[in-house]
Every structure is written in structure tokens, then in C-alpha cells.
TINUNU-776567 format. One record per residue: x, y, z of N, C-alpha, C, CB in turn; residue in three letters. Coordinates in Angstrom, 3 decimals, decimal comma. Glycine has a CB too. Example, Ala and Ser with C-alpha at 12.3 -4.5 7.8 and 13.67 -1.06 7.14 Angstrom:
residues 2
ATOM/n.east/n.north/n.up/ca.east/ca.north/ca.up/c.east/c.north/c.up/cb.east/cb.north/cb.up/residuo
ATOM/13,190/-5,690/7,800/12,300/-4,500/7,800/13,200/-3,300/7,800/11,308/-4,473/9,046/ALA
ATOM/12,850/-2,250/7,080/13,670/-1,060/7,140/12,900/0,030/7,870/14,084/-0,598/5,725/SER
END
This chain:
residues 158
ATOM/n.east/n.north/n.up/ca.east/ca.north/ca.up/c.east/c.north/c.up/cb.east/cb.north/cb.up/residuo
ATOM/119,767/85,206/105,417/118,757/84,569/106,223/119,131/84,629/107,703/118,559/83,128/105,778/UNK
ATOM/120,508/84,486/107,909/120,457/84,502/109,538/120,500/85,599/110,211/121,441/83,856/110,132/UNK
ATOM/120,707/86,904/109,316/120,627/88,390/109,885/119,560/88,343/110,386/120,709/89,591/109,012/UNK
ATOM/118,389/87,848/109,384/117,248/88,019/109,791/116,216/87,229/110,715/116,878/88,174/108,893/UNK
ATOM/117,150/85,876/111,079/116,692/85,000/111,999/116,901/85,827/113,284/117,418/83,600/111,941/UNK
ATOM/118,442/86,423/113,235/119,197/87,305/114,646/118,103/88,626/114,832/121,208/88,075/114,203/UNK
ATOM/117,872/89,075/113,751/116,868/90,364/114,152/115,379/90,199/114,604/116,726/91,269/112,922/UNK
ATOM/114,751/89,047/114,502/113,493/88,810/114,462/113,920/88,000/116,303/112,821/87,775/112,791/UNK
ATOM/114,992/87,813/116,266/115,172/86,986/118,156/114,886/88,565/118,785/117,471/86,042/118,862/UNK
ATOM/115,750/89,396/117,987/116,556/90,831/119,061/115,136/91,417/118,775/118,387/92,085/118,363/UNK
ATOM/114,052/91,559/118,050/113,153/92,286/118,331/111,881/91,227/118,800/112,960/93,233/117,145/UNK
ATOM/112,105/90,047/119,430/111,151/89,438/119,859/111,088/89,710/121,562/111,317/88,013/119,355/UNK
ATOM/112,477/89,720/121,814/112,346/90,263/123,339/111,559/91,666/123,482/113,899/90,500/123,988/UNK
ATOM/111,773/92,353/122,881/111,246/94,166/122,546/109,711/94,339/122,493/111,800/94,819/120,816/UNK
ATOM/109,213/93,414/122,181/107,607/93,370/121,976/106,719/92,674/123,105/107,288/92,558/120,621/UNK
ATOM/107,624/91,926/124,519/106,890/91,134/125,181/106,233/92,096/125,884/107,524/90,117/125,893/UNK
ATOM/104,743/91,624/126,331/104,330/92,506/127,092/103,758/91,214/128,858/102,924/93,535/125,965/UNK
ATOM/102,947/92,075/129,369/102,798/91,580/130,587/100,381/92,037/130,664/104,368/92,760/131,974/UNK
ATOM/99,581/91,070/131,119/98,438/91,617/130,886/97,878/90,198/131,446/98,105/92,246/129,328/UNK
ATOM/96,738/90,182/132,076/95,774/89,136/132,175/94,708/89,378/131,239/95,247/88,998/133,524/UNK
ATOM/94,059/87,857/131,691/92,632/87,637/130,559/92,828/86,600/130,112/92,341/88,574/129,270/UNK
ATOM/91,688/86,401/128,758/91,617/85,470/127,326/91,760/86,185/126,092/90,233/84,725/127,131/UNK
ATOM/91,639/85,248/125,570/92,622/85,738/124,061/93,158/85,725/123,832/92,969/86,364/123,489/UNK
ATOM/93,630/86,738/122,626/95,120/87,298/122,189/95,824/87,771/123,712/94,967/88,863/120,936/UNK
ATOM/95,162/88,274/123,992/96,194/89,385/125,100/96,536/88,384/126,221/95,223/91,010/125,948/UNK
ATOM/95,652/87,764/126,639/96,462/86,466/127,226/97,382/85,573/126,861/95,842/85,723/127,482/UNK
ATOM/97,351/85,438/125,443/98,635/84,519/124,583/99,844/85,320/125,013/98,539/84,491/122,616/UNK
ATOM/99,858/87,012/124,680/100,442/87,296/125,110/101,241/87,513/126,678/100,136/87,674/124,565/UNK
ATOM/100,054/87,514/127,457/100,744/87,777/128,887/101,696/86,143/129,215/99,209/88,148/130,325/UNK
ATOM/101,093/85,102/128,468/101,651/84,054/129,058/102,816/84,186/128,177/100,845/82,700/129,115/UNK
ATOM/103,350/84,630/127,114/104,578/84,149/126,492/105,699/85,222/126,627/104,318/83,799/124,983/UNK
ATOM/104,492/86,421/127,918/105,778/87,818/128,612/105,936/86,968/129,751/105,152/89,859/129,156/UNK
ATOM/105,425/85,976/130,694/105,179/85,311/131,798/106,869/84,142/131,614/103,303/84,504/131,701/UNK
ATOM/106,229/83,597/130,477/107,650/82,405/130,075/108,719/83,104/129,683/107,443/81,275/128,736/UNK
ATOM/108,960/84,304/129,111/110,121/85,162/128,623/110,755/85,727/129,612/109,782/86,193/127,746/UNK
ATOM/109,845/86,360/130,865/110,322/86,762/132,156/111,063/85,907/133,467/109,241/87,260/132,591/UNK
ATOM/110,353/84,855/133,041/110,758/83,300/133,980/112,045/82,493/133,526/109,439/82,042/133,783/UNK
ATOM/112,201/83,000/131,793/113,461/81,917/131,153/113,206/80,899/130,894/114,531/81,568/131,837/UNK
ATOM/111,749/80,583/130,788/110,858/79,453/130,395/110,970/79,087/128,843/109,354/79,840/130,747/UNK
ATOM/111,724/78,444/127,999/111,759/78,461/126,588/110,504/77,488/126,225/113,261/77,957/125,989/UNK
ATOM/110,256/76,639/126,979/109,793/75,387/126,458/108,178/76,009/126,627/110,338/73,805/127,417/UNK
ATOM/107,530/76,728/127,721/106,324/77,237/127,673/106,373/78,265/126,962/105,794/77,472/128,767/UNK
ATOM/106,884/79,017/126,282/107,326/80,534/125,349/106,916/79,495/124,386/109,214/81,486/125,245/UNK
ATOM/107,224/79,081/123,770/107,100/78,014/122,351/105,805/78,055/121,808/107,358/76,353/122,648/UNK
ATOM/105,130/77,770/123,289/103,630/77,489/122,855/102,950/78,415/122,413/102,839/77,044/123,769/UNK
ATOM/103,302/79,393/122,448/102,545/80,488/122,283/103,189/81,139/120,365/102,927/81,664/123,924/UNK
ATOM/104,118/80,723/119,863/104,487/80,810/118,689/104,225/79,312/117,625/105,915/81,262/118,907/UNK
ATOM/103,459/80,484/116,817/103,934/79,386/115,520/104,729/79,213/114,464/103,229/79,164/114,895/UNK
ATOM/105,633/78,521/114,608/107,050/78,908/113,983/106,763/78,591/112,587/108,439/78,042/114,580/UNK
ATOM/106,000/77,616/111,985/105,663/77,389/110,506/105,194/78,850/110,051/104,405/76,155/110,261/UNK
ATOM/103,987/79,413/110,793/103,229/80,625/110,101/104,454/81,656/110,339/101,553/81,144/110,898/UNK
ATOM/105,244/82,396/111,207/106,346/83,011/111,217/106,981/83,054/110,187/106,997/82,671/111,981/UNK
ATOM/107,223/81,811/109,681/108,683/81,695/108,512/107,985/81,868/106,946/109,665/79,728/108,595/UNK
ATOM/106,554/81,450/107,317/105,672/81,560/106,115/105,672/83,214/105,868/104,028/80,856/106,416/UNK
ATOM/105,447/83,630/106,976/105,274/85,143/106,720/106,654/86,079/106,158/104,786/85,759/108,188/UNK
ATOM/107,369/85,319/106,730/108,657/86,103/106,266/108,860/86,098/105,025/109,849/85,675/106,771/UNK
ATOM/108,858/84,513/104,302/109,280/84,117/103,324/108,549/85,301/102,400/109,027/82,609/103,145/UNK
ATOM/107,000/85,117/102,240/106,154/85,650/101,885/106,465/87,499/101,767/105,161/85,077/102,755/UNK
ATOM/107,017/88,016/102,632/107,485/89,128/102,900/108,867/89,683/101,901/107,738/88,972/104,336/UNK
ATOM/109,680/88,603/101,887/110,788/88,565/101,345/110,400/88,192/100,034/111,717/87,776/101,994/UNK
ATOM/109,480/87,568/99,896/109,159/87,252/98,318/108,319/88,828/97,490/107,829/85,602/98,319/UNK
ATOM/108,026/89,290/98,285/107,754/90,929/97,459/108,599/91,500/97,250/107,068/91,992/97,999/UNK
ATOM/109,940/91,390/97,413/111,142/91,889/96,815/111,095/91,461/95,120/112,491/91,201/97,677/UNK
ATOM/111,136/92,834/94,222/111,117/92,283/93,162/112,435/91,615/92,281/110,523/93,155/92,606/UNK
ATOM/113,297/91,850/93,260/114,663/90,886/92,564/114,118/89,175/92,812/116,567/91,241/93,703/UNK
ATOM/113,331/89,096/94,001/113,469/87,837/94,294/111,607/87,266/93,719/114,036/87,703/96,183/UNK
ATOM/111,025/88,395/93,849/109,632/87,920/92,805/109,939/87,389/91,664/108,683/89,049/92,312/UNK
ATOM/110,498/88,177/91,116/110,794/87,902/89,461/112,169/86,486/88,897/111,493/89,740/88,849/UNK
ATOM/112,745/85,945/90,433/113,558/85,072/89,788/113,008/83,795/90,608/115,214/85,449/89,864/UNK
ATOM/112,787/82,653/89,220/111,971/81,534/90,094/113,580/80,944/90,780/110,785/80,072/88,891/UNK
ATOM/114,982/81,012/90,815/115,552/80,457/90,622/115,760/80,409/92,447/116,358/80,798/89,475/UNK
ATOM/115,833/81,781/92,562/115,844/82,294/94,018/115,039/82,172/95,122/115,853/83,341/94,009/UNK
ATOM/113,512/82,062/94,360/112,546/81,181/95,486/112,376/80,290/95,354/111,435/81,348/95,782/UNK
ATOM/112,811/79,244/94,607/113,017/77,498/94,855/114,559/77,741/96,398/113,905/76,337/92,563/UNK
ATOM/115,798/78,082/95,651/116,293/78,310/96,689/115,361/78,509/98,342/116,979/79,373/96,203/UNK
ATOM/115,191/79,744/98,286/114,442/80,446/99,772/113,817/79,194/100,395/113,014/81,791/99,477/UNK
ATOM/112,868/78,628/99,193/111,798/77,422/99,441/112,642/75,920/100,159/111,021/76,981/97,664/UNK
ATOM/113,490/75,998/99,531/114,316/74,679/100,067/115,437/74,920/101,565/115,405/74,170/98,585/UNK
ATOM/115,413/76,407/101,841/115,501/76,593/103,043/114,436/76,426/104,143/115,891/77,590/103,025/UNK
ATOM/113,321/76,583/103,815/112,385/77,023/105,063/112,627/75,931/106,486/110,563/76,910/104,470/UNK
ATOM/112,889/75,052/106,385/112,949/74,005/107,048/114,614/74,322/107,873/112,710/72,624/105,953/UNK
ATOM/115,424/74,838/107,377/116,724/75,230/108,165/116,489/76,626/109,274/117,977/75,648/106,901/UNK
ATOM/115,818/77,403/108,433/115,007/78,718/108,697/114,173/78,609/110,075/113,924/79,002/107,410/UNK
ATOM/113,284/77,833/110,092/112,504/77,209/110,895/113,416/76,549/111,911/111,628/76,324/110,171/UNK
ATOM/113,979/75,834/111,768/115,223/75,044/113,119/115,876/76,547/113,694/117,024/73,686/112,186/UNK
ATOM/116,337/77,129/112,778/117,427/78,598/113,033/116,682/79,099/114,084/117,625/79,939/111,653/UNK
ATOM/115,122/79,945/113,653/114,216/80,773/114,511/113,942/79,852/115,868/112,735/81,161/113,647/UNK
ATOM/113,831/78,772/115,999/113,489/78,261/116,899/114,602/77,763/117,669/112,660/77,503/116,563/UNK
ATOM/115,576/77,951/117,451/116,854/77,701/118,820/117,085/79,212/119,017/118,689/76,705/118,332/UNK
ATOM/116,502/80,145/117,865/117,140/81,218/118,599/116,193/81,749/119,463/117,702/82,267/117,760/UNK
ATOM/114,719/81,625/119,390/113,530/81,951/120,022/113,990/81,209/121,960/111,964/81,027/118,906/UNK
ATOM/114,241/80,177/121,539/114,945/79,213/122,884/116,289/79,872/123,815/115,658/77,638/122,121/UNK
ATOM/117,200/80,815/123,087/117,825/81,307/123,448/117,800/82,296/123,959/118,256/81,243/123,010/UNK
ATOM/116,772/83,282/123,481/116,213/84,497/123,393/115,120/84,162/125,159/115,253/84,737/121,505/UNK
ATOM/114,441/83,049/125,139/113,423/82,668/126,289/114,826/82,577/127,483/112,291/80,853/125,931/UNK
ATOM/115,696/81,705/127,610/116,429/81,505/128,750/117,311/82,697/129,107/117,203/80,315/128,591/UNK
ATOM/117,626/83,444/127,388/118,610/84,905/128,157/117,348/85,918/128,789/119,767/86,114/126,596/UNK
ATOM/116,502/85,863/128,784/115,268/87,054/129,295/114,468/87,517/130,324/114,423/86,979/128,806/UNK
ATOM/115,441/86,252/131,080/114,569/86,088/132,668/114,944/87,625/133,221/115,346/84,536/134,017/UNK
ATOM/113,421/87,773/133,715/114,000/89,078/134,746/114,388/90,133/133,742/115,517/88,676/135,815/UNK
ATOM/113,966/90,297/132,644/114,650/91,350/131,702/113,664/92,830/131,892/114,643/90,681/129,868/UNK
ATOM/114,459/93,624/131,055/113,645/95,052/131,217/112,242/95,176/130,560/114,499/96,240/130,555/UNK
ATOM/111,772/94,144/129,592/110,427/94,476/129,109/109,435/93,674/130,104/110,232/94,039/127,477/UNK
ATOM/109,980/93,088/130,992/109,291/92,306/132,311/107,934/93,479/132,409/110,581/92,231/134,096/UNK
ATOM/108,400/94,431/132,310/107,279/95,851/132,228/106,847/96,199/131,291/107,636/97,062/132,558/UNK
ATOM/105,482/95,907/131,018/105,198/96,047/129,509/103,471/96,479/129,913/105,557/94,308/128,363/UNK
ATOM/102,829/97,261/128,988/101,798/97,106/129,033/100,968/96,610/127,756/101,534/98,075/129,525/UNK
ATOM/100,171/95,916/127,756/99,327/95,494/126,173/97,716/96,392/126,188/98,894/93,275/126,103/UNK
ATOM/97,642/95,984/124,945/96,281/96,282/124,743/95,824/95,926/123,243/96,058/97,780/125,077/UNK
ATOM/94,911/95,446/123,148/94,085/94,721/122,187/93,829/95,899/121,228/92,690/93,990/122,834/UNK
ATOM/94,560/95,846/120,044/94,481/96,489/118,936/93,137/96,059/117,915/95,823/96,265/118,336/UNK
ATOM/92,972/95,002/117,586/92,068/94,507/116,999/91,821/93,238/116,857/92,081/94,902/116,145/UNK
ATOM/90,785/92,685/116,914/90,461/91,023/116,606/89,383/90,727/115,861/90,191/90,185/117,823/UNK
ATOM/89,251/89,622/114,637/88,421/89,679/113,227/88,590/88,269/113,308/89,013/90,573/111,705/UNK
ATOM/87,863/87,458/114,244/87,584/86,068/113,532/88,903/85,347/114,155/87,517/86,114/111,605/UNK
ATOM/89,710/84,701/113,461/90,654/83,890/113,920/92,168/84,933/113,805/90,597/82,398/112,953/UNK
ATOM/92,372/85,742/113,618/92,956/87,055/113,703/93,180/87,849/114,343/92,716/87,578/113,306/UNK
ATOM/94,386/88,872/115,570/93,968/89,421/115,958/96,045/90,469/115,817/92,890/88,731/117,173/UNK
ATOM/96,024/91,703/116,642/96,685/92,343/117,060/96,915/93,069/118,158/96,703/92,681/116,512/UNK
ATOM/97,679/93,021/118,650/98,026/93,194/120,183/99,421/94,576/120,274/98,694/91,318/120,866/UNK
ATOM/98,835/95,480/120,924/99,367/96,676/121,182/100,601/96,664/122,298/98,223/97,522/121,589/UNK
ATOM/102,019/97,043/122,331/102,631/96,443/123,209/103,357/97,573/123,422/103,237/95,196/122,936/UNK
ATOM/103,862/97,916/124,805/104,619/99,304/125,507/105,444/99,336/125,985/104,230/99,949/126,301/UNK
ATOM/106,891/99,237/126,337/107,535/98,809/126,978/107,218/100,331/127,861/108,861/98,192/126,374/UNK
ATOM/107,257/100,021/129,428/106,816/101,341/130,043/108,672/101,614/130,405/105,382/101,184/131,696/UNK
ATOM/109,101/101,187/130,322/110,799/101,781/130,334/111,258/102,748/129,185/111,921/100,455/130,164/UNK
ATOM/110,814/102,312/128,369/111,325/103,623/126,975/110,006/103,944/126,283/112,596/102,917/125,454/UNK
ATOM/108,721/103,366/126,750/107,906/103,920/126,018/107,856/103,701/124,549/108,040/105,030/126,276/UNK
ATOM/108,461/102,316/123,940/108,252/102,180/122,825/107,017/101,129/122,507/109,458/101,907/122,333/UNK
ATOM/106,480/101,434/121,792/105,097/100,746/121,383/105,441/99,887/119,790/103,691/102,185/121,183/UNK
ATOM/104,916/98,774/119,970/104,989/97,783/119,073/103,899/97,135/118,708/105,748/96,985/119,417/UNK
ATOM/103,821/96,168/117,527/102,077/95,574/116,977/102,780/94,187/117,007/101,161/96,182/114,995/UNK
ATOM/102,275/93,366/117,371/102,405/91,627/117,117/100,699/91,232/116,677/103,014/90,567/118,968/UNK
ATOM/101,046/90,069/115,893/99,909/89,922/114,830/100,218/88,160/115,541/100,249/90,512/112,648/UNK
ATOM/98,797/87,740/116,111/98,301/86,977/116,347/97,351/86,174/115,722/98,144/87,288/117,010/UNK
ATOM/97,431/84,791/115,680/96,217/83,626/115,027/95,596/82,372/115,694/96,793/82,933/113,830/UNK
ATOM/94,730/82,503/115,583/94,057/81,269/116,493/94,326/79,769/115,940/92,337/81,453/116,529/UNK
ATOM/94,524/78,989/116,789/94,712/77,406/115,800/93,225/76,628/115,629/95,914/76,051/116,789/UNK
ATOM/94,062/75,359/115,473/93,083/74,753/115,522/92,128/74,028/116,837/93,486/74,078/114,761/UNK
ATOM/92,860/74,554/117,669/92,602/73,683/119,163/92,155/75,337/119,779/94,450/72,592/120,155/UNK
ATOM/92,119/76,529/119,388/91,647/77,822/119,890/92,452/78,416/120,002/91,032/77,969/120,885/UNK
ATOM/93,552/77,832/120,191/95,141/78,576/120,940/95,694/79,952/120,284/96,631/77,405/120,685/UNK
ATOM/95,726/81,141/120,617/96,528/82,519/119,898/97,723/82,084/120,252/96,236/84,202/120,461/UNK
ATOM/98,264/82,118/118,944/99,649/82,567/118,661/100,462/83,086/117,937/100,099/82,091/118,685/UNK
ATOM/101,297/83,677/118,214/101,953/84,579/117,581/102,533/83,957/116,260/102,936/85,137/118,478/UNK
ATOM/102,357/85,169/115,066/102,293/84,127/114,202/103,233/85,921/113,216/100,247/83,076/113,741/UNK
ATOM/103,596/87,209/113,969/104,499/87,926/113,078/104,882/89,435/114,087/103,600/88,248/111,392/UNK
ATOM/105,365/90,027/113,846/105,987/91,277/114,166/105,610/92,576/113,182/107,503/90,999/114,135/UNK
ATOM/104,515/93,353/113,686/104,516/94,462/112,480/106,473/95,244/112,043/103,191/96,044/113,296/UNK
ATOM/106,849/95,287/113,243/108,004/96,023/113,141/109,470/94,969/112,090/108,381/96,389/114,989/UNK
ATOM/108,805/93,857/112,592/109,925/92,679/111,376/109,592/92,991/109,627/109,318/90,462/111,656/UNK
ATOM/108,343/93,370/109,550/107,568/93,236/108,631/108,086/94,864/107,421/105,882/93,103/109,457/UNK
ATOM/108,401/95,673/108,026/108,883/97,273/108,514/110,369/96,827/108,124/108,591/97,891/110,513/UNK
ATOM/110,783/96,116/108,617/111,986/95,894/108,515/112,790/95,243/106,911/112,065/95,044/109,675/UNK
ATOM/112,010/93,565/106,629/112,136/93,474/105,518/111,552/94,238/104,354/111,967/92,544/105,492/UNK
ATOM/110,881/95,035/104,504/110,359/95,757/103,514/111,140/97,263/103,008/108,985/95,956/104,012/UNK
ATOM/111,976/97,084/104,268/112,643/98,522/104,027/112,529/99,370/104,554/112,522/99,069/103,180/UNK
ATOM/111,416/100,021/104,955/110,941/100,618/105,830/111,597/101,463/106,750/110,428/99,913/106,291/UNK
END
């Protein structure tokens, strides 16, 4: 679990981008805005750390060693709540080491949006690597980041 708390920090810096507007792509510019500034406490807002860990879990639960044993997702299950504290000091850590960092340069672009749903296209114009973050609207309107196509890539094997 904490490899994957450490990999989901190290590829959260990798995906920030930089963009005005509303929307998704504004959720995003403000949480490349707080990542660039070292802002942890405004970065926050823009993640939802319950749907994150949901997704993972969920992700990790298509593993068929761990589908097939209830023994192992009661375990997983009785973590989420440590899981959740873990991602979120490291998300905090990840916001104050990032000020001024190299994805400060990023470009976005609106991949797709379906209702309370959306995806956001991300570039770092320094290496030219392109990334997908998967965005959700709350209940108050708010997009937030709620997964990483490339985390997703990752637990799966990929």
C-alpha cells in the first residue's frame, strides 16, 4: 500500500497542468496554481481523497488473487481509512515540495465531459509528456480530481 501511496504522490506532480476558465480545466489550473505556489491547503480542494482511494481500492480489487479472496479485501477494506491519512500527507508534501517546479509549464485541454464526469488532457511542455486525470463534480459543483489514467495503467500492470 505505501508503494502505491509514494507512486500516486510522484505521479501527481507529473500531471499538473496550468489553463484558465470553468470547469474541469479550471479545477485543474487552480490545483497547477496551488502546486506551483506550495499551497497544500488550497491543492486539497481540488482532490477528493475518499473517491481516489475508492478508485484504487476498486482497481486493486480486479486483481484476481485479491478478487477471489474475501479474506484480503476485508483486510484492504479495514485499511482505507490509513490509506486515506497516507495519500493525504503525502499529497501535502508533494503541494509544499512543488513550488516553482518544472511542470509549472503545462498545457491542458479538455478531453471529455458527460454530466458530472469529465477528463482533462495534460502536457508537460518540458518533456512533452501527456497525461489523462479523471475528474468529478460534487455536490456543491466543485471538479475534482477524483484519479490518474496513468495510476490506473499502473496498478493494472500495464
Amino acid at each position: 500500500m505505501r508503494k502505491i501511496t509514494i507512486a500516486i504522490a510522484v505521479f501527481f506532480i507529473a500531471f499538473m497542468a496550468s489553463c484558465s476558465g470553468s470547469g474541469p480545466v479550471a479545477a485543474v489550473e487552480a490545483l497547477q496554481e496551488a502546486a506551483c505556489s506550495g499551497n497544500a491547503e488550497e491543492g486539497m480542494k481540488y482532490i477528493d481523497t475518499d473517491k481516489f482511494i475508492d478508485r484504487m481500492f476498486d482497481l486493486m480489487m480486479e486483481n484476481p488473487s485479491l478478487a477471489n479472496n474475501p479474506a484480503a479485501r476485508e483486510m484492504l477494506e479495514a485499511r482505507k481509512p490509513q490509506m486515506k491519512q497516507q495519500f493525504e500527507q503525502q499529497m501535502k508534501t508533494t503541494f509544499s515540495n512543488s513550488k516553482d517546479g518544472p511542470d509549472c509549464n503545462s498545457s491542458v485541454e479538455l478531453v471529455s465531459e458527460d454530466g458530472d464526469v469529465a477528463k482533462v488532457s495534460i502536457e508537460t511542455k518540458d518533456n512533452g509528456k501527456k497525461q489523462t486525470v479523471e475528474l468529478n463534480k460534487d455536490e456543491e459543483g466543485q471538479w475534482k480530481v477524483v484519479f490518474f489514467d496513468e495510476i490506473a495503467e499502473k496498478i493494472r500492470g500495464r
